[in-house]
LUMROKOL-36460 format. One line per field, with one value per residue (C-alpha): residue in one letter; x, y, z. Coordinates in Angstrom, 2 decimals. Example, Ala and Ser with C-alpha at 12.3 -4.5 7.8 and 13.67 -1.06 7.14 Angstrom:
% residues 2
resn = (a; s)
xx = (12.30; 13.67)
yy = (-4.50; -1.06)
zz = (7.80; 7.14)
This chain:
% residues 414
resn = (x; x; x; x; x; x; x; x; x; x; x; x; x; x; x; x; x; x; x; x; x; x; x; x; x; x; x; x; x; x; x; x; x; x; x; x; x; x; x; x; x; x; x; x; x; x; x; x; x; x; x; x; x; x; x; x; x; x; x; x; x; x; x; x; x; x; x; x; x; x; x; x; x; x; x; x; x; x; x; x; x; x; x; x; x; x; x; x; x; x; x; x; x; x; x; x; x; x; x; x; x; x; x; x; x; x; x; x; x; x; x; x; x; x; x; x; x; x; x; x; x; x; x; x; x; x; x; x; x; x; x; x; x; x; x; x; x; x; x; x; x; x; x; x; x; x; x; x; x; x; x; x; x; x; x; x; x; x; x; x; x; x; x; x; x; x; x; x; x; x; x; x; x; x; x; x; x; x; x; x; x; x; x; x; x; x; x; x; x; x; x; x; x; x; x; x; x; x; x; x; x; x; x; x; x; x; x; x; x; x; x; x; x; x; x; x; x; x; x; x; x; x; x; x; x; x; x; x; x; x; x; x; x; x; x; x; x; x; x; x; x; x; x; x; x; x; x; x; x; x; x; x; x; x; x; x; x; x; x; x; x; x; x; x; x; x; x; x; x; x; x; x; x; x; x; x; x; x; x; x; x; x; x; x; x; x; x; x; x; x; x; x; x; x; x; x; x; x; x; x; x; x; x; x; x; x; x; x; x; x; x; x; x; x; x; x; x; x; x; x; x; x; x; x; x; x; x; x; x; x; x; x; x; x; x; x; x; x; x; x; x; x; x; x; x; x; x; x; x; x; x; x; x; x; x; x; x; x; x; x; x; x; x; x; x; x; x; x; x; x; x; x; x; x; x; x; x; x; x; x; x; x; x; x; x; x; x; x; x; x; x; x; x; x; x; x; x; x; x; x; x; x; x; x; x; x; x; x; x; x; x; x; x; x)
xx = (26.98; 27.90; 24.40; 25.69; 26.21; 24.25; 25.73; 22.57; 22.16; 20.53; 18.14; 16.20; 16.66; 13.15; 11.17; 9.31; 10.74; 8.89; 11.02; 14.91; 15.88; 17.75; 16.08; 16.39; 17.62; 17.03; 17.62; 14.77; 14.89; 14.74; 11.73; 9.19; 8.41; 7.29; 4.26; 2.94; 1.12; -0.95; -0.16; -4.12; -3.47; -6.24; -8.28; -8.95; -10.41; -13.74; -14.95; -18.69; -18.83; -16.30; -15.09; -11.61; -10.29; -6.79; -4.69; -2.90; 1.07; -0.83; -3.22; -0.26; 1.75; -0.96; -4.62; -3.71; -1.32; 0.59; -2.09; -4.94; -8.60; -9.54; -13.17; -13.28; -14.47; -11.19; -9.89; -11.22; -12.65; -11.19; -13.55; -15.66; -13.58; -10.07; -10.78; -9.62; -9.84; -6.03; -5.74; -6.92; -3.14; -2.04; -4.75; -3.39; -3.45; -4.11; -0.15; 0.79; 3.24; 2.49; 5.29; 5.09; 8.40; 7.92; 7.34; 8.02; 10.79; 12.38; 8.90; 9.26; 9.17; 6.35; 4.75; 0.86; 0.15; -2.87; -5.70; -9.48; -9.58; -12.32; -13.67; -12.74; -10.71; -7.99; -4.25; -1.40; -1.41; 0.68; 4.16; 3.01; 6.22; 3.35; 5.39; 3.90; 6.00; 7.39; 7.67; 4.93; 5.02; 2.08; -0.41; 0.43; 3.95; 5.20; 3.50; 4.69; 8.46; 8.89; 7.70; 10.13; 12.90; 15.13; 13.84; 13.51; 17.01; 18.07; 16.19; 17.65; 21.11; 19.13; 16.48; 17.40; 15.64; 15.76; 12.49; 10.60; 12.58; 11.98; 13.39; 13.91; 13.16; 16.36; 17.94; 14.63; 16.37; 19.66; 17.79; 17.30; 14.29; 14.85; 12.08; 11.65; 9.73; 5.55; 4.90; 6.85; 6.04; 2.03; 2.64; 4.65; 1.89; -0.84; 0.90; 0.92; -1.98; -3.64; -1.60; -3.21; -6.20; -6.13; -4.18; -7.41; -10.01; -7.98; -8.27; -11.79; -12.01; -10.40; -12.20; -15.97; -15.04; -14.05; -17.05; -19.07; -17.04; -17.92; -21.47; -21.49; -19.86; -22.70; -24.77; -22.91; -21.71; -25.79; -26.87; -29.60; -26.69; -25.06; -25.72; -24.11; -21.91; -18.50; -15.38; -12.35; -10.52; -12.63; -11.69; -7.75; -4.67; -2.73; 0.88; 2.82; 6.32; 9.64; 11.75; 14.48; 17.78; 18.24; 21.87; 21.68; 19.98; 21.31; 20.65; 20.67; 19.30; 17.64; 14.88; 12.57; 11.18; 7.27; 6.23; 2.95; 4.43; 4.03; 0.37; -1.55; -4.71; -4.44; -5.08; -0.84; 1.84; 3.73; 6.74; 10.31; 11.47; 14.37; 16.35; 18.72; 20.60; 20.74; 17.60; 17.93; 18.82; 15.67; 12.90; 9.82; 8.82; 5.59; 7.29; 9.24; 6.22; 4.74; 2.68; -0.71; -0.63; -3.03; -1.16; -3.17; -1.56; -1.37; -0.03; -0.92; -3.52; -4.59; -6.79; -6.16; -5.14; -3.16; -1.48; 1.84; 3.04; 6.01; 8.41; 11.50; 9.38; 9.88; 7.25; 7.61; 6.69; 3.12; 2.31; 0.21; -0.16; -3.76; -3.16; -6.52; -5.71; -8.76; -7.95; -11.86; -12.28; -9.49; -10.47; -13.61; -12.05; -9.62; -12.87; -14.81; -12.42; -11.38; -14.16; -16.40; -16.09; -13.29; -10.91; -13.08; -14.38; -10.46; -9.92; -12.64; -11.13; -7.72; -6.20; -3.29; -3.02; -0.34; -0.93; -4.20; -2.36; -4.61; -4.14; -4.30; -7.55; -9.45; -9.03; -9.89; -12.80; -14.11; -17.24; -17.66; -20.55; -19.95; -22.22; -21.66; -22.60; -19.32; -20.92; -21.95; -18.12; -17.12; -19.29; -18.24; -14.51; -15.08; -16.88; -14.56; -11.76; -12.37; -13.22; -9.57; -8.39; -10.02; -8.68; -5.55; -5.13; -6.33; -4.12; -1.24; -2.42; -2.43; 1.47; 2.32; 1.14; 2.48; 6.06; 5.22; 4.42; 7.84; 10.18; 8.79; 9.14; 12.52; 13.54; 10.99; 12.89; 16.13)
yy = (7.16; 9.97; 11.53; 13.14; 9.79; 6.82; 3.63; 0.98; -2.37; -1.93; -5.12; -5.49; -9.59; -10.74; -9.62; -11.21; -13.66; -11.48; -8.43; -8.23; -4.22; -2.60; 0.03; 3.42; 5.77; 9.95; 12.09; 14.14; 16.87; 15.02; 13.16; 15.16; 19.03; 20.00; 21.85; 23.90; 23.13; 24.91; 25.44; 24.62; 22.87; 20.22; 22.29; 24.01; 20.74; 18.93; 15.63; 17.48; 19.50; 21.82; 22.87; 21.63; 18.12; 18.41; 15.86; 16.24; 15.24; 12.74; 11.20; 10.43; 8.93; 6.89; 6.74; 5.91; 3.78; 3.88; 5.73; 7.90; 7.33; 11.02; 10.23; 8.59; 10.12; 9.89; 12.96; 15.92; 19.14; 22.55; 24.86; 27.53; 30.27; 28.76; 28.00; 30.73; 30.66; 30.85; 27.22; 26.63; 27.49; 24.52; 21.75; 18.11; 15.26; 11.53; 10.03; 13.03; 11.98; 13.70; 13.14; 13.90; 15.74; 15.51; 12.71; 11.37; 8.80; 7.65; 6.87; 10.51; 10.47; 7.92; 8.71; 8.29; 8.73; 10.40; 8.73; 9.38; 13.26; 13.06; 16.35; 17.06; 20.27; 18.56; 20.08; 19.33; 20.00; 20.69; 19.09; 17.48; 18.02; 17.47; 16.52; 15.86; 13.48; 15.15; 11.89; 9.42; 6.72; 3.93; 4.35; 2.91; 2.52; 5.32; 4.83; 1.66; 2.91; 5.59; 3.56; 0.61; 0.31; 0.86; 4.37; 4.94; 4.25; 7.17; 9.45; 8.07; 9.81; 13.41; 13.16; 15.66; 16.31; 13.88; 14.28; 15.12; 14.21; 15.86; 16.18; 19.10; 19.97; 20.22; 17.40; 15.34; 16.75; 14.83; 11.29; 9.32; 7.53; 4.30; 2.28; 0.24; 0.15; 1.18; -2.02; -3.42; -0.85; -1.62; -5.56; -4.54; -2.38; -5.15; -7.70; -5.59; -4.51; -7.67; -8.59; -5.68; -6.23; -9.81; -8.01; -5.50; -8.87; -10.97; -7.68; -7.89; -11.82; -10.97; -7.54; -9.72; -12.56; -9.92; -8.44; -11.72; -13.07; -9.57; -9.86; -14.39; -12.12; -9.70; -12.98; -15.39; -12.80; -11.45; -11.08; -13.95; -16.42; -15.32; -16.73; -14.10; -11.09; -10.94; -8.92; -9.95; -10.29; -13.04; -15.35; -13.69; -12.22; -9.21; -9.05; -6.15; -5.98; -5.67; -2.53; -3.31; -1.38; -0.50; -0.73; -4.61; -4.71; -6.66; -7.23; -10.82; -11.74; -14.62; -12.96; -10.95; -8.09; -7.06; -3.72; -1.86; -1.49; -5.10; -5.77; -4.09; -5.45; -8.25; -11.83; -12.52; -9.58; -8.65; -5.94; -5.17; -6.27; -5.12; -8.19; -9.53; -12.51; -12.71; -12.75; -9.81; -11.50; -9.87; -10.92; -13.02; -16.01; -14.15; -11.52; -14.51; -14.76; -18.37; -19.39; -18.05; -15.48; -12.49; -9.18; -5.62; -2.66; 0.01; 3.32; 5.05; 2.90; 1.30; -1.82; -3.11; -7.06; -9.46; -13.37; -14.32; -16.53; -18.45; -18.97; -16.82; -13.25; -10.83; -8.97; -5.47; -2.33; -0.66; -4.28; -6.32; -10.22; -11.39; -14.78; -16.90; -20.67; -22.22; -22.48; -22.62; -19.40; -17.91; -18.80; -17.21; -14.10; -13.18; -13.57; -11.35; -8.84; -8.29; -8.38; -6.10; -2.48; -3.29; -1.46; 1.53; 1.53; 1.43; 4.43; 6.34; 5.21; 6.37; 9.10; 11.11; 14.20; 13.53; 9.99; 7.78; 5.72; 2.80; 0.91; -3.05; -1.97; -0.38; -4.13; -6.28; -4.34; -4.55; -6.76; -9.40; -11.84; -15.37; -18.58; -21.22; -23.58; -26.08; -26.99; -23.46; -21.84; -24.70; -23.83; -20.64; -21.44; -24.13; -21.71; -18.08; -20.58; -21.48; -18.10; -17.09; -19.95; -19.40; -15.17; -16.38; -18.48; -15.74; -13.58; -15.56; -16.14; -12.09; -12.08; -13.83; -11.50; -8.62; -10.21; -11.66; -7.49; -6.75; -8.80; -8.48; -4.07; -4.99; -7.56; -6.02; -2.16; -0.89)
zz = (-13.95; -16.53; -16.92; -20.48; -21.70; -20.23; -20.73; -21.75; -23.19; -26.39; -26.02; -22.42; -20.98; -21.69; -24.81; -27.30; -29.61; -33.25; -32.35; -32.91; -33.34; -31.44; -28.78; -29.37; -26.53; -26.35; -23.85; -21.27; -23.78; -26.79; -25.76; -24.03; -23.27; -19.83; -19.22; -16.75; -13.53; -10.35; -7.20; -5.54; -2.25; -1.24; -0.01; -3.46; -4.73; -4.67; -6.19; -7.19; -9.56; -11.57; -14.84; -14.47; -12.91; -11.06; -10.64; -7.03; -6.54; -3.87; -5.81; -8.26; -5.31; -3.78; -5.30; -9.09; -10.79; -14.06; -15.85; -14.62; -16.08; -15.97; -16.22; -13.16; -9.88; -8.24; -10.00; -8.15; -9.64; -8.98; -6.96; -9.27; -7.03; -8.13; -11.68; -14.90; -18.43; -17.59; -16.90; -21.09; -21.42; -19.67; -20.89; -20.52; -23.27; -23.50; -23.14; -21.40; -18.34; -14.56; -12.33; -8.76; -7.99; -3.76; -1.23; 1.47; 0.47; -2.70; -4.67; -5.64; -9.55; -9.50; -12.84; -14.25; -17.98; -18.92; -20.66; -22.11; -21.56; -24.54; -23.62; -20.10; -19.35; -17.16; -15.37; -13.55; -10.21; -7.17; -6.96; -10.42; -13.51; -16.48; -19.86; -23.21; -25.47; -28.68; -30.78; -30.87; -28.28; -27.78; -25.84; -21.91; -23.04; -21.11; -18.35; -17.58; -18.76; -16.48; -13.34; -14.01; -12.45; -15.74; -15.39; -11.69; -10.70; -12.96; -10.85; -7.50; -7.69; -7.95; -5.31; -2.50; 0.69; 4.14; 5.69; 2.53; -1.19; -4.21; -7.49; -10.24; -13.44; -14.35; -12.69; -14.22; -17.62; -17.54; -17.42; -20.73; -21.94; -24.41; -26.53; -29.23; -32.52; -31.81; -32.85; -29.63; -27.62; -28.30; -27.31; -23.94; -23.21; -23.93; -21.92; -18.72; -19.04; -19.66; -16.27; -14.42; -15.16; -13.55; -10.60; -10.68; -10.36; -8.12; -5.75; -6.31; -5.39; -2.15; -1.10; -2.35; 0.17; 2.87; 2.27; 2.78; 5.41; 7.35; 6.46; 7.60; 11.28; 11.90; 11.74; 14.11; 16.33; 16.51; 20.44; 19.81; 19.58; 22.65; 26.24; 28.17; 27.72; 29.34; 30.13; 28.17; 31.80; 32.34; 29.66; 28.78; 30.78; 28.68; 28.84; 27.96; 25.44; 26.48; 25.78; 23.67; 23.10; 19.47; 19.70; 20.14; 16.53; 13.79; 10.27; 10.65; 14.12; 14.93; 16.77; 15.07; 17.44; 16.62; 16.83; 16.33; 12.49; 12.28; 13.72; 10.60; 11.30; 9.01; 9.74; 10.39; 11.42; 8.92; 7.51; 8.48; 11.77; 13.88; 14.88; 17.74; 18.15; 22.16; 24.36; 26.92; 30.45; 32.15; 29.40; 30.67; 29.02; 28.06; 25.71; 23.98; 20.90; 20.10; 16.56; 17.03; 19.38; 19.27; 19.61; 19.64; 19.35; 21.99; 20.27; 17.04; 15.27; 18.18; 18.68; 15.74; 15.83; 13.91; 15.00; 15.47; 12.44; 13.16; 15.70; 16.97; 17.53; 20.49; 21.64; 22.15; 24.12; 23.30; 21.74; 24.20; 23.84; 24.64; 26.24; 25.43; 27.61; 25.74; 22.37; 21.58; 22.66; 22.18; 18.17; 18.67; 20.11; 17.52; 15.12; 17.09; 17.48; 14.61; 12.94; 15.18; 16.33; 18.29; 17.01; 16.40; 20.39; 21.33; 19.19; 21.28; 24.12; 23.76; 24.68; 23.49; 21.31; 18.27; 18.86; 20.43; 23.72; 24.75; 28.38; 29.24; 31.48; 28.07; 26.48; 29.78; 30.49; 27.24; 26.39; 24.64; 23.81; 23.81; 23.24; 26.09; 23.66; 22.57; 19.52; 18.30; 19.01; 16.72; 14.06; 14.28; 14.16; 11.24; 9.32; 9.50; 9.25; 5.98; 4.66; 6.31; 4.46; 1.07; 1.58; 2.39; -1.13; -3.17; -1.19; -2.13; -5.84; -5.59; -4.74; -7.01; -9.79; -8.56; -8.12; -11.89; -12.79; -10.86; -12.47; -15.98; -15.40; -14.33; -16.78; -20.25; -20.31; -20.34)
C-alpha cells in the first residue's frame, strides 16, 4: 500500500438502498487535530471523587467499547494531588476520538469516541492519541469507523514492538479516513447502535439466568439436602495430560490438544488448539479425550472447570481429567464444582509464586456433599440442566449478533 495515496472503493458492499453518492476520503491531517494527553499511571486515579475524569489507554483497550459514556462510573477521577488548572488546556469534547497507541498485540489503535461530557472536566490519558475532528462528522459515526476493519488494517503495517506494540503519531498521520454524506453517516450509526444495544440486553438475559441459576445452586447444594460429605477420591480417579512435543504440531491435525487456555471455566472448553495428526506411541487411553469429560486446570488459573465437547481432543500436561464412572454423579459433580467455591479453595491451596501450581491430591481430598438419594441427584441434574440449556441458547443467539456486528463493520465502511 502507498500510504500517500490509498487506493479505495468509493462505495462500501452493503449500504442502504436511499443513498447513492460517492464516499468522500481525506487524509489523518485533513480530518482531525490531535490533542494533548497525561502521563498519570493507575495509581494516580480513583473512581470517588475528583475534579477531572481520565480516561486510561486500558480502559480504552478493555473496559469500554466504541464510545465512552463519560458520566458513567467506569471513568475514574484523577486524585486532588495530580489534578492542575493545567489540564483546562487539554479539555476533551463529545465526538472527540481516544486511541490507545500501546498493547499487548495488534488491538493497539482500538478507538472510543467521546460522548455526554455535559459539564464534566474530562482528558486523555496515558498511552491515549486524543484527536478532535476538524469537519463535522455524526455523532457515533467515528467511533464505529475507526474500529472497523476498513480502518484498522491501515494501522497494521505501522504497529512496531513484539512483546508490547504500539503505534505513533506520525505513522497514525499517514492513514486516511473516508465517509459519506451526514445524512448516511447518522443511519450507519443508528443501525449499529440499535444492534448494540440488543447485544447489550442479550448479555443481560444471559448474566440474569447465571445469576439465578447460581442462586437455584446455593439451594440444592444446601447441607440440609446432603446425607453425607465425601472426598472426591471416593467417588472419581484424576488422570494427568500427556506432554506433547510442539514440533509435531500442525495447522490441520486431526487431534486437537487441550490446554489450560482451553478450560476457561465455562460450561464447554473452548479457543485455539495446537493440533497433531499422529497419536504419540506412548499415550494412555486416558489422555485420548471423550464427549463429556470434566477437565480442571492445574497451572495459572487453577481449579477452574469446563467439559470436553466433541470427539478427537488430547489431553494435556497441567490439565487433569476427573473420571466420574457413574454418570449420575458425575452430573452432579461438575454442577457442584463449578458452581461452588471450588475454584476459589484451589486457589488458596496452590502454591507457586509467578504462577498458583495445584496437585491431583488438593482435588481428591477435597469435600464434597452429596445426597444418597437417586431421586433427589436427578432433580438436581433435570433442573441445572435446563438452565445450562436455556444459557446455552441465549449464548448462541448472542453469537450470532456479534458475527451480524462483524460482518456489517466489515462489509458497511471502506
Amino acid at each position: 500500500m502507498e500510504h500517500n495515496k490509498l487506493i479505495f472503493s468509493k462505495v462500501p458492499t452493503l449500504r442502504f438502498s436511499e443513498f447513492a453518492e460517492q464516499w468522500e476520503q481525506k487524509t489523518f491531517d485533513e480530518t482531525f487535530s490531535i490533542l494533548s494527553n497525561n502521563t498519570l499511571s493507575r495509581a494516580e486515579l480513583n473512581y470517588e471523587n475528583g475534579n477531572y475524569k481520565n480516561i486510561h489507554y486500558g480502559d480504552v483497550l478493555i473496559k469500554f467499547s466504541a464510545f465512552i459514556d463519560v458520566s458513567s462510573p467506569d471513568v475514574p477521577y484523577i486524585n486532588d494531588e495530580n489534578s492542575s488548572s493545567k489540564l483546562d488546556n487539554i479539555l476533551l469534547q463529545d465526538g472527540d476520538i481516544i486511541i490507545a497507541d500501546t498493547a499487548e498485540d495488534f488491538t493497539v489503535g482500538k478507538a472510543t469516541e467521546v460522548e455526554n461530557i455535559d459539564e464534566s472536566k474530562v482528558v486523555s490519558g496515558l498511552h491515549t492519541i486524543p484527536c478532535r475532528p476538524k469537519i463535522k462528522f455524526s455523532p457515533r459515526y467515528l467511533g464505529y469507523y475507526v474500529n472497523s476493519p476498513a480502518y484498522h488494517n491501515q494501522l497494521i503495517p505501522f504497529i512496531q514492538g513484539v512483546k508490547v506494540c504500539s503505534i505513533s503519531k506520525a505513522l497514525i498521520k499517514k492513514t486516511f479516513v473516508s465517509f459519506p454524506s451526514l445524512s448516511e453517516q447518522t443511519k450507519i450509526a443508528n443501525f449499529l447502535s440499535y444492534l448494540d444495544k440488543k447485544i447489550e440486553t442479550q448479555n443481560k438475559i444471559i448474566s440474569d439466568l447465571k445469576v439465578l441459576k447460581k442462586e437455584l445452586c446455593r439451594k440444592l447444594f444446601n447441607s440440609s439436602h446432603c446425607d453425607k460429605t465425601i472426598e472426591i477420591r471416593q467417588v472419581a480417579d484424576i488422570y494427568g495430560g500427556y506432554a506433547f512435543n510442539s514440533k509435531a504440531y500442525i495447522s490441520e491435525g486431526k487431534y486437537k490438544i487441550v490446554t489450560i487456555g482451553n478450560v476457561t471455566g465455562d460450561k464447554y472448553i473452548s479457543g485455539d488448539y495446537n493440533r497433531i495428526d499422529i497419536l504419540p506411541d506412548n499415550i494412555q487411553e486416558q489422555q485420548i479425550l471423550n464427549n463429556g469429560d470434566i477437565l480442571i486446570s492445574l497451572t495459572g488459573n487453577v481449579g477452574r472447570i469446563s467439559i470436553v465437547d466433541g470427539d478427537n481432543y488430547l489431553l494435556n500436561q497441567r490439565v487433569a481429567k476427573l473420571n466420574v464412572k457413574n454418570n449420575l454423579i458425575k452430573a452432579y459433580i461438575y454442577q457442584y464444582l463449578s458452581n461452588s467455591s471450588f475454584e476459589k479453595d484451589m486457589s488458596n491451596a496452590g502454591q507457586g509464586a509467578a504462577q498458583k501450581n495445584i496437585k491431583n491430591e488438593d482435588i481428591l481430598s477435597y469435600n464434597i456433599c452429596i445426597p444418597t438419594s437417586q431421586t433427589y441427584l436427578e432433580k438436581i441434574d433435570g433442573l441445572l440442566s435446563t438452565y445450562d440449556k436455556l444459557i446455552a441458547n441465549e449464548e448462541r443467539f448472542l453469537l450470532n449478533l456479534n458475527l451480524q456486528k462483524s460482518f456489517l463493520l466489515n462489509a458497511m465502511f471502506i
